[in-house]
ZAMARGU-4260 file (C-alpha; in steps of 0.2 Angstrom, whole numbers, plus 5000, padded with zeros to 4 digits):
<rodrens>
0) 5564/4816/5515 | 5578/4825/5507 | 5586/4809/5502 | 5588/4809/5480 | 5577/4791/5480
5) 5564/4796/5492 | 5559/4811/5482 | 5559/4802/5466 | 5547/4789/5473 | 5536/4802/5482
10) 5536/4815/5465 | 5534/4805/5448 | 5533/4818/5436 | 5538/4837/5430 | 5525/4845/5418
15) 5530/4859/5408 | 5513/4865/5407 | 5514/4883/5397 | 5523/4898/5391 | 5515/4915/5390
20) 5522/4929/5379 | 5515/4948/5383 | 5522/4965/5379 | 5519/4984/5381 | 5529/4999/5373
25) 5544/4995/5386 | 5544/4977/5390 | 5542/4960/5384 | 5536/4946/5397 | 5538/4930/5398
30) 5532/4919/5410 | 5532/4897/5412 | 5522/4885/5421 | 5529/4872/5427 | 5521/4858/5441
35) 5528/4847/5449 | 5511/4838/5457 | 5509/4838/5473 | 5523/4849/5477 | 5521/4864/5469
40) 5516/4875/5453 | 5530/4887/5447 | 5527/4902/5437 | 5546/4911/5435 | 5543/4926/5425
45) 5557/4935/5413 | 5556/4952/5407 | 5567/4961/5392 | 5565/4979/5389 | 5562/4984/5373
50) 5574/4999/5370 | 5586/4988/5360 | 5575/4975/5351 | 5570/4977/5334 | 5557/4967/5327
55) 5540/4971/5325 | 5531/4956/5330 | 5532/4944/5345 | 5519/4933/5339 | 5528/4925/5325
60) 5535/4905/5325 | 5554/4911/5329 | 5551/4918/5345 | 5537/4905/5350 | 5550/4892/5347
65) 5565/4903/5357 | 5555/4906/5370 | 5550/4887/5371 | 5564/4881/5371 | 5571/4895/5383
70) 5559/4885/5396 | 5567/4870/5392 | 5582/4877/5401 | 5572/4885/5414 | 5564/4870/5418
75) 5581/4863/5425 | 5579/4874/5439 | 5563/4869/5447 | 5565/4852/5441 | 5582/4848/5453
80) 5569/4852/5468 | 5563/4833/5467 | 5570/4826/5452 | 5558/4818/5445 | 5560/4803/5434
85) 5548/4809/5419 | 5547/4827/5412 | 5530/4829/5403 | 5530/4842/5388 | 5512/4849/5386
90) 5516/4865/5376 | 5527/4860/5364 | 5535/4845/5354 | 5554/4838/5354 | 5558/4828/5338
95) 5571/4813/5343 | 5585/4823/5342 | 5582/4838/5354 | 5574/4823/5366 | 5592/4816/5366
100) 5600/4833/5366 | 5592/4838/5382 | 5592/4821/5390 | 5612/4823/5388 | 5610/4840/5396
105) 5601/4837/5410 | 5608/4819/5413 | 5626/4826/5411 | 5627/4845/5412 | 5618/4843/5430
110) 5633/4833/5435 | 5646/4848/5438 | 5658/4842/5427
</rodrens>
């Protein structure tokens, strides 16, 4: 079942389903979900500590939009697991540009050129 086609056929579609964003005093967390049904739900988690970071506010459009997109990225990792032929976004939107950008990424950065 580890044949490329195979797993396509059997795992339809990747859904990156949320991104969470908490903090304390020391450390700001991150943490994705990402399902790939019937397989598996993924929750990677990254944490940044605080001691060199200064803004006031996590909670603001930037970072939502960073963090998104840092999930974008993320998503690569799980995604190669069965490579699935459609990746539904269900936290955020792509305009046509980034929807290209990325398909050029994943479709030729994946490639080990």
């Amino acid at each position: 079942m580890n044949n490329f086609k195979d797993l396509r056929k059997k795992y339809k579609e990747f859904i990156y389903k949320s991104y969470n964003i908490s903090e304390d005093e020391n450390i700001i967390k991150i943490e994705y979900t990402f399902e790939i049904p019937n397989l598996s739900i993924f929750n990677p988690t990254i944490e940044i500590e605080k001691r060199n970071i200064n803004f006031k506010n996590t909670n603001n459009d930037f970072v939502r939009k960073l963090v998104f997109n840092i999930g974008m990225i993320e998503l690569i990792s799980y995604w190669k697991s069965a490579c699935p032929k459609k990746v539904i976004i269900e936290c955020g939107n792509l305009n046509e540009e980034q929807i290209t950008w990325f398909k050029k990424l994943y479709y030729y950065g994946l490639r080990g050129i």
